[in-house]
C-alpha positions in Angstrom: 100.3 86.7 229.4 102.3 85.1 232.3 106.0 85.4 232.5 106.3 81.8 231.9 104.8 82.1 228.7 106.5 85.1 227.5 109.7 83.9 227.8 108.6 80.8 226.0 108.0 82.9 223.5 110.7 85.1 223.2 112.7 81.7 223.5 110.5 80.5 220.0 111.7 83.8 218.4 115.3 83.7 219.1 115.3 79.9 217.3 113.5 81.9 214.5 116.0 84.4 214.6 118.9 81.7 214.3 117.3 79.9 211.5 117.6 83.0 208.8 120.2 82.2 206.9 123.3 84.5 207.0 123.6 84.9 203.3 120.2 86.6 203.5 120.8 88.6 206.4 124.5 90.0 205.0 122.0 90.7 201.5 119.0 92.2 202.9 120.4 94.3 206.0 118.5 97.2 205.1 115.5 95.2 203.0 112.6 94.0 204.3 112.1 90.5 205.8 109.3 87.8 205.7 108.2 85.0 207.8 105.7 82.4 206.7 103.4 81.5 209.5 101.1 78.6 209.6 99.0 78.2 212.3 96.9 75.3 212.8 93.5 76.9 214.2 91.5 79.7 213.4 92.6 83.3 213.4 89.3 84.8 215.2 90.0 82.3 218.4 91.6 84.4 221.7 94.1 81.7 222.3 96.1 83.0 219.4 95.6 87.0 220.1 98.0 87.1 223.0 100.7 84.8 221.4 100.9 86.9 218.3 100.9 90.4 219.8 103.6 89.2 222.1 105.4 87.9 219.0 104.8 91.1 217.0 106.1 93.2 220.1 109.4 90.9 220.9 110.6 91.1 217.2 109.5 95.3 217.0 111.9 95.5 220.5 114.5 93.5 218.2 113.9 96.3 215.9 111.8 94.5 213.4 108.8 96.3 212.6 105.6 94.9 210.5 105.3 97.7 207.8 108.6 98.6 207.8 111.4 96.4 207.7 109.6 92.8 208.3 106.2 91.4 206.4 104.3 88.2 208.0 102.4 86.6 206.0 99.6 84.5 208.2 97.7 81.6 207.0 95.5 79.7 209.3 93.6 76.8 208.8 92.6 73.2 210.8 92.2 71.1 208.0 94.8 68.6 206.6 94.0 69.7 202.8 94.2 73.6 203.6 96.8 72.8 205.8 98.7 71.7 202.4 97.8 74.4 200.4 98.5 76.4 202.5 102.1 75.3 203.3 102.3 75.3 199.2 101.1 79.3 199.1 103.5 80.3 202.0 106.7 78.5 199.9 105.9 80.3 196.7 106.2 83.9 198.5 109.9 82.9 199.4 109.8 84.2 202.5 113.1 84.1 204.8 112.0 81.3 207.3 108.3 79.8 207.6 106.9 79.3 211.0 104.5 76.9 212.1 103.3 75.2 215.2 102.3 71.1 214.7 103.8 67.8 213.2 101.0 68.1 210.4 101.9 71.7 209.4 105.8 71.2 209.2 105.4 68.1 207.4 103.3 69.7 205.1 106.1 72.4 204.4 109.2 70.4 204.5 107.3 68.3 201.6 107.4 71.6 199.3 110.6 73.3 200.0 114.0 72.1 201.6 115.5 75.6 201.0 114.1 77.6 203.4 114.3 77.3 207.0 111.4 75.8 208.8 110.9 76.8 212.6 108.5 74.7 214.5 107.2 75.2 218.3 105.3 71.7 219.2 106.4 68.6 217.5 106.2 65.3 219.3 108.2 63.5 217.5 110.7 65.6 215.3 112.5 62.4 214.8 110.3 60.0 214.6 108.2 61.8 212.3 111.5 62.0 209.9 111.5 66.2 210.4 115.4 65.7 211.5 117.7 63.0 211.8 118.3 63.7 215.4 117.7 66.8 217.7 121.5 68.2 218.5 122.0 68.7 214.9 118.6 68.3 213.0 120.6 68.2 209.4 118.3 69.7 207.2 116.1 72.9 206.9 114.0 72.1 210.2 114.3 72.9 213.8 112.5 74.0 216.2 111.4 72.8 220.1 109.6 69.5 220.9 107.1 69.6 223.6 107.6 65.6 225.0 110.4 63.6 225.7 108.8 60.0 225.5 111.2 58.3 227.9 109.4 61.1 230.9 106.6 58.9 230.2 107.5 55.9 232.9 108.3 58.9 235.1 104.4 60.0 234.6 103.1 56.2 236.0 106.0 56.5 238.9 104.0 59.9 240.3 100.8 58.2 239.3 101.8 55.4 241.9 103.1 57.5 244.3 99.8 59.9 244.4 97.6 56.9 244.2 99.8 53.6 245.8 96.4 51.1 244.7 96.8 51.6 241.5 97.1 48.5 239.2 96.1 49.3 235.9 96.8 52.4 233.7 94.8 52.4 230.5 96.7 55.0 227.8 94.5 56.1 225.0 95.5 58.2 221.5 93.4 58.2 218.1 96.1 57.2 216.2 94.7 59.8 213.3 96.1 62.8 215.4 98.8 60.8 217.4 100.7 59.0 215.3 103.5 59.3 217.2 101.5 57.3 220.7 104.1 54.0 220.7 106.8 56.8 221.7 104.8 57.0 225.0 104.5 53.0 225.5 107.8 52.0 224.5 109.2 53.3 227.4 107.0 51.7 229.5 107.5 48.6 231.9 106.1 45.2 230.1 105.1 47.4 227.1 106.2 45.4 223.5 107.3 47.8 221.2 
């Protein structure tokens, strides 16, 4: 794993870390803590085997250790329904935080609990999609990082048109099924109605 993406990581971890509540850190100092993951995608795939050793190795140097003093419940799954019922399973085992990864997944938990923190690493739209109510103080039992920062998006065409001067047309394309969050992109955009 590159540096880059380490410290991504250990970055993720340290939100995680902040979301635990400090009434249940003050109770269980000596018990055992859980984290609800859900990942969208499936277990067996190697783009996940890296990620989650490095995770399991960050929070063991933290002093958290899988069998001793911390329990992570995984759940993996691609489609929308299992996505839900899984998001209901991980609520009912009251774990400390939940963890997921994707707009679907976090909207899928915030719909069955508002009491236990929900960390998320790649939401588009945590605002838009009405996850927090803005991101310096998200207000509710979400947070996490966002990936895109739509206005960066007239920034993209500026390098396009620097790289490639010619350049009259730019044709943008999302399936609005997986990107419901695409106008973000083209409001910012010159001559774009929004």
């Amino acid at each position: 794993m590159s540096d880059m993406r380490r410290r991504e990581f250990i970055t993720l971890l340290s939100g995680a870390a902040v979301a635990w509540p400090l009434a249940a850190r003050a109770q269980q100092a000596k018990g055992t803590r859980r984290i609800g993951m859900l990942i969208s995608g499936a277990e067996n795939h190697p783009q996940w085997q890296a990620p989650m050793t490095a995770f399991r190795q960050r929070l063991q140097q933290l002093g958290w250790a899988v069998g001793q003093n911390l329990q992570i419940d995984y759940r993996w799954a691609s489609d929308l329904n299992r996505i839900r019922a899984f998001a209901a399973e991980l609520v009912s085992l009251a774990p400390d935080v939940l963890f997921t990864m994707n707009t679907p997944s976090v909207l899928a938990m915030h719909d069955k609990t508002n009491a236990i923190p929900i960390v998320f690493a790649i939401v588009t739209d945590p605002v838009g999609s009405g996850l927090v109510s803005n991101l310096a103080h998200p207000g509710i039992n979400v947070t996490g990082f966002t990936n895109y920062e739509f206005s960066t998006s007239g920034k993209w065409l500026e390098l396009l048109k620097e790289m490639a001067p010619g350049i009259a047309r730019v044709a943008v394309i999302f399936n609005p099924k997986t990107a419901p969050y695409a106008n973000g992109y083209l409001c910012p955009l010159p001559l774009h109605r929004c």
